[in-house]
N, C-alpha and C positions, 0 to 999 in steps of 0.2 A: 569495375576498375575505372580510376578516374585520372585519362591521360591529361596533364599541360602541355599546349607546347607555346614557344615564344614566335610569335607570326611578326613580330615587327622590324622583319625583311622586307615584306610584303606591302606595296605601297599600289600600285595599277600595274597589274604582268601585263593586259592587254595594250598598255598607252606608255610601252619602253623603259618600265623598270623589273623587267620582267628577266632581263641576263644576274648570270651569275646565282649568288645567293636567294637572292629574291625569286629567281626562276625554279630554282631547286625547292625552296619552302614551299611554294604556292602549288608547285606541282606533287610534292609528296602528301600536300594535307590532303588536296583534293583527292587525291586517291586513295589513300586511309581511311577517309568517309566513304568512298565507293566500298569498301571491302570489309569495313568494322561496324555494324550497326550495335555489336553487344558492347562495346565500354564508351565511357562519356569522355567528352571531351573539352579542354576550357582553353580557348585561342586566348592568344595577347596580345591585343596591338594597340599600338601608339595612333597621337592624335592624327596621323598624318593621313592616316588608313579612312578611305572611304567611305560611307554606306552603302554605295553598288558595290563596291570590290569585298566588304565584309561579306555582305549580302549571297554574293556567290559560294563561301563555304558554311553559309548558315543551314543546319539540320537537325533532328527532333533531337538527335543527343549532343547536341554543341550548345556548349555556353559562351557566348562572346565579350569579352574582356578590354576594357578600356584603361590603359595607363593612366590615372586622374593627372598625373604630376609630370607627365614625360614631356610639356611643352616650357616646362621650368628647369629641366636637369642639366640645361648649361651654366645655367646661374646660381646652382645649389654648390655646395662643397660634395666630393665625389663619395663621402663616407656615408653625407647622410641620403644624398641619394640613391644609393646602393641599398640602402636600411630600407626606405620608402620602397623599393624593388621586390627586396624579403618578402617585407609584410604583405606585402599585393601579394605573390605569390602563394605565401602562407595559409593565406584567409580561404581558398577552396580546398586545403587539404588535399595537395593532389599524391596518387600514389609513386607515378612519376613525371618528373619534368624534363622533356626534349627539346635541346637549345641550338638547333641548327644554327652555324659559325662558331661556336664554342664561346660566349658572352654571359659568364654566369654571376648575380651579386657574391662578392662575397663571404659574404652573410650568411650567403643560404645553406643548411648542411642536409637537405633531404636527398632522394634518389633523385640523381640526374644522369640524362643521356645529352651527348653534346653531337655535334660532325663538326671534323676539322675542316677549316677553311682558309684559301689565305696563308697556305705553308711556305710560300720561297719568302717570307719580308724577313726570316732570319737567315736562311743560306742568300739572298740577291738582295738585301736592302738598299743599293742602289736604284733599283727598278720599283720603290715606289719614294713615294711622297713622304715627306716626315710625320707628317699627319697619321698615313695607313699607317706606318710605322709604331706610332706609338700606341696607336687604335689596338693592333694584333699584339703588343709585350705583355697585356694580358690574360693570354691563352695558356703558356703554360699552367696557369694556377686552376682552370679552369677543367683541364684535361688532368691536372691530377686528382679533383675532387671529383671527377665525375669516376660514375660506377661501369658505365661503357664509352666509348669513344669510336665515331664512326666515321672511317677512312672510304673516300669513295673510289681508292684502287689500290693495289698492291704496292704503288709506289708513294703513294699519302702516305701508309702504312709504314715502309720505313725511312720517311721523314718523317714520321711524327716518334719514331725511334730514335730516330740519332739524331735528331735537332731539340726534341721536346722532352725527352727521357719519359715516355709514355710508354707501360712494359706491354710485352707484348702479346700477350693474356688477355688483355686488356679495350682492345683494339677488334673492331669487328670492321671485313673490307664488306660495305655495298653500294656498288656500282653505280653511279645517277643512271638518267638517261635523257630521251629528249621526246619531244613532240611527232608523235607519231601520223600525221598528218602528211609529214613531209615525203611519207612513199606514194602520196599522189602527186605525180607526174605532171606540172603545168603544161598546159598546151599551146600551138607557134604565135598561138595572137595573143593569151597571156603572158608571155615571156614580152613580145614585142611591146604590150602596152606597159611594161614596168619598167624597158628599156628605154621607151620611150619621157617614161615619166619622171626618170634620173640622169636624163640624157646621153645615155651610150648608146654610143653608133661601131657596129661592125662586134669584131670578136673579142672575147674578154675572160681574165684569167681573173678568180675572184677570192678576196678576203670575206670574213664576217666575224667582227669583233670587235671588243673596246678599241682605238687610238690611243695606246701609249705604251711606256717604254719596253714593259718585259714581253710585248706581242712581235718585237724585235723587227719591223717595219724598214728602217733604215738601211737593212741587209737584204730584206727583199726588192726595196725600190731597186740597189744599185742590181740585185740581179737581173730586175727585168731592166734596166737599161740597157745591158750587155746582153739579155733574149732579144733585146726588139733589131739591133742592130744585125743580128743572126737571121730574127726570120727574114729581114728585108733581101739578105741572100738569096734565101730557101722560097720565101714565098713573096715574091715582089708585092700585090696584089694584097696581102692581108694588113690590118693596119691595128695589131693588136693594143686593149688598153689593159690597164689595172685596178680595177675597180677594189677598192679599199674600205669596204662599210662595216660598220660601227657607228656607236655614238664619243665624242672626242672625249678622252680621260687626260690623265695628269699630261703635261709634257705636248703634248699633241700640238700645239700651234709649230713645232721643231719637227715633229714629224711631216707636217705640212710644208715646209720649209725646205724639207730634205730632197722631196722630187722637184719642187722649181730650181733646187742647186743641180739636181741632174739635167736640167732643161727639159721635165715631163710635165710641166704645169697643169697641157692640154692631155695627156697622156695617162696619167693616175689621178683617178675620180673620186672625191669624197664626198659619197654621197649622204654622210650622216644616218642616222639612223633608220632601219628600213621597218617600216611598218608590219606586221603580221601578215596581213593577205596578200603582200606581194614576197614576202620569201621566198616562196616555192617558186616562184618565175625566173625572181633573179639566181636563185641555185641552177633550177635548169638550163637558161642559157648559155652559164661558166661552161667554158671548152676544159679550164680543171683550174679544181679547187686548191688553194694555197696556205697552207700556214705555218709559220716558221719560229715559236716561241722560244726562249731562254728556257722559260717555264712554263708547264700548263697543269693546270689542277685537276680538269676531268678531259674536256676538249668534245663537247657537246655537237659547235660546229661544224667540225670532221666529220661526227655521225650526219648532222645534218643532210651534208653535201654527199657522202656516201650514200643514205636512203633516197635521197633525188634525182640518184646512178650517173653522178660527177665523179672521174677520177680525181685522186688525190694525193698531193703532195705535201708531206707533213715534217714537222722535227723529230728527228726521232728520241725527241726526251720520254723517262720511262712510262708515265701515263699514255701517251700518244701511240707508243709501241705496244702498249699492253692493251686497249681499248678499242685498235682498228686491226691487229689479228693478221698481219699477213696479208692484207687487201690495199694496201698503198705502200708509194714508193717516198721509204726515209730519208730523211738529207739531217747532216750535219749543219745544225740553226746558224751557224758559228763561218760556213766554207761558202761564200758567194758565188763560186764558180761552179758549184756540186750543185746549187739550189738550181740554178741556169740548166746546167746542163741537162737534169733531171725532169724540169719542166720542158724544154725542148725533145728530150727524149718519149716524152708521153704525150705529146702534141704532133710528134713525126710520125708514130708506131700504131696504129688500128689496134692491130691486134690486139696490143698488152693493154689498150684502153678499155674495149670489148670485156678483156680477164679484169681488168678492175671493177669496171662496172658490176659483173655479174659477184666478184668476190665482194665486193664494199654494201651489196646490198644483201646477200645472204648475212656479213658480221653484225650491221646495224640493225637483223633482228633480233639477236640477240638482247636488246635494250628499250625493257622497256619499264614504264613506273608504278605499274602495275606491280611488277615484280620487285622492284625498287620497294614499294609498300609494304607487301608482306613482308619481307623480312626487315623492316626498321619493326613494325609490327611486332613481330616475336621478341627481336628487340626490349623494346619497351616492354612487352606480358614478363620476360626471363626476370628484369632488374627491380619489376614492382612487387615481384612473387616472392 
């Protein structure tokens, strides 16, 4: 059998384009090739794509595919560059084709598998850019000609129901996951030397994620203004920060903006984007992990910060609730007082931190790519058979 799939997510996972979509491709092909040596496989990527980073999923049954024409597709007409897309595709006869994001020509009418991506830009179109915007209008064409469509939870699932008219037959849930690395536990002079090298000093409550609007940022700065005020009651002595890392998305210079209007200037850190071998440090030093989105599609960094035995405080939008099990404590993304309160509550309490700890690290084994693999895997054999 001869799988396609579209790689041109895929630009350097190791050199920070590795979140999101891109994280999700690069981590499922690679693992496909770990687990499938019997069918072949023919990658796609654009010019952008490296010869070290191709290099790394090249193997005896992979053929590696170069878009000739994708450094001209801004300046073609969009029909006919969709046509040019076909034919590429065409020309290796594949059995089936897997379009992680759901980006299909057209054109094309053979077996496709797609993953939705990028589902709130029709229910929260304010939380992106008119650009993403117009990028995702069209998915629904893509999710109806596809023969499966893969939801990465139960709540993708149904938004892609009642937003996308995708039946629900239709629709297979499988769960991403994340980098399994991170249940090794950095140790006190790793965490210090990354604390060091981002400059935070003392105790810190930690984000990890793009900067921009639907990460709902603005609601958590004013929380922790109203935390730090509290702890300076409760704990004279501690001089907690906010450490806010990501790399900056749409909107973000406003997010920026929003802690100097609190007077947090020196207080909330942005430290831009964190490099791979210091993650695990900066997770472990967080006293607890934070994330408060409008929306979240899988919420990978939750897991993260859970396999690194950080408790954590999360939204409880339905992905979020359905992906960490019972092992953290939910806040309404929306109640600044509840986000406060609850981070305080879990920074007072040993105990319940101890239960989080030990709960958040039995959930996030549950998650792995491995398994994630196999079943796109079957996937792909069911729709080509």
């Amino acid at each position: 059998m001869k799988i396609g799939i579209d790689a041109q997510t895929i630009l350097s996972p190791k050199l920070g384009d590795a979140a999101g979509l891109g994280h999700y491709t690069y981590h499922l092909i690679d693992n496909l090739l770990k687990i499938d040596q019997k069918n072949k496989y023919v990658l796609f990527f654009n010019y952008k794509a490296r010869k070290a980073d191709i290099e790394k999923l090249s193997k005896q049954n992979v053929t590696i595919r170069r878009f000739p024409f994708s450094y001209y597709k801004n300046f073609l007409p969009l029909a006919y560059s969709e046509t040019l897309a076909t034919a590429f595709f065409l020309r290796d006869k594949l059995d089936v084709l897997f379009v992680p994001g759901g980006r299909v020509p057209m054109t094309y009418q053979k077996k496709i598998v797609v993953t939705g991506y990028n589902l709130a830009v029709k229910k929260y179109p304010e939380l992106f850019s008119k650009k993403e915007a117009l990028k995702y209008k069209i998915k629904p064409s893509a999710f109806k000609r596809a023969d499966v469509v893969i939801a990465s939870n139960q709540a993708a699932k149904s938004n892609m129901e009642a937003d996308f008219g995708v039946e629900s037959e239709k629709i297979r849930v499988i769960h991403n996951a994340f980098d399994e690395d991170f249940f090794q536990i950095a140790s006190v002079n790793e965490i210090q030397n990354v604390k060091n090298k981002y400059k935070i000093e003392g105790e810190y409550l930690l984000y990890m994620n793009t900067i921009k609007p639907s990460n709902n940022l603005p609601k958590l700065i004013e929380a922790f203004s109203m935390l730090r005020l509290l702890l300076k009651g409760k704990k004279p002595n501690s001089n907690y920060k906010l450490v806010l890392a990501g790399k900056n998305g749409w909107l973000s210079d406003e997010i920026h903006q929003v802690a100097k209007d609190f007077g947090l200037k020196n207080e909330v850190i942005f430290p831009g984007y964190i490099a791979q071998e210091d993650l695990n440090p900066l997770y472990s030093g967080a006293d607890v992990f934070v994330s408060v989105p409008i929306y979240e599609e899988f919420g990978a960094t939750v897991l993260e910060a859970m396999a690194c035995g950080i408790p954590v405080v999360c939204s409880n939008v339905p992905a979020l609730s359905e992906i960490t099990g019972g092992a953290v404590q939910l806040v309404d993304p929306y109640d600044v007082d509840r986000i406060k309160c609850v981070i305080l509550k879990v920074l007072d309490d040993d105990v319940l931190r101890r239960e989080m700890k030990e709960r958040g690290l039995e959930q996030a084994k549950k998650f792995h790519w491995r398994k994630t693999a196999e079943e796109t895997l079957k996937v792909l054999e069911e729709v080509a058979k």
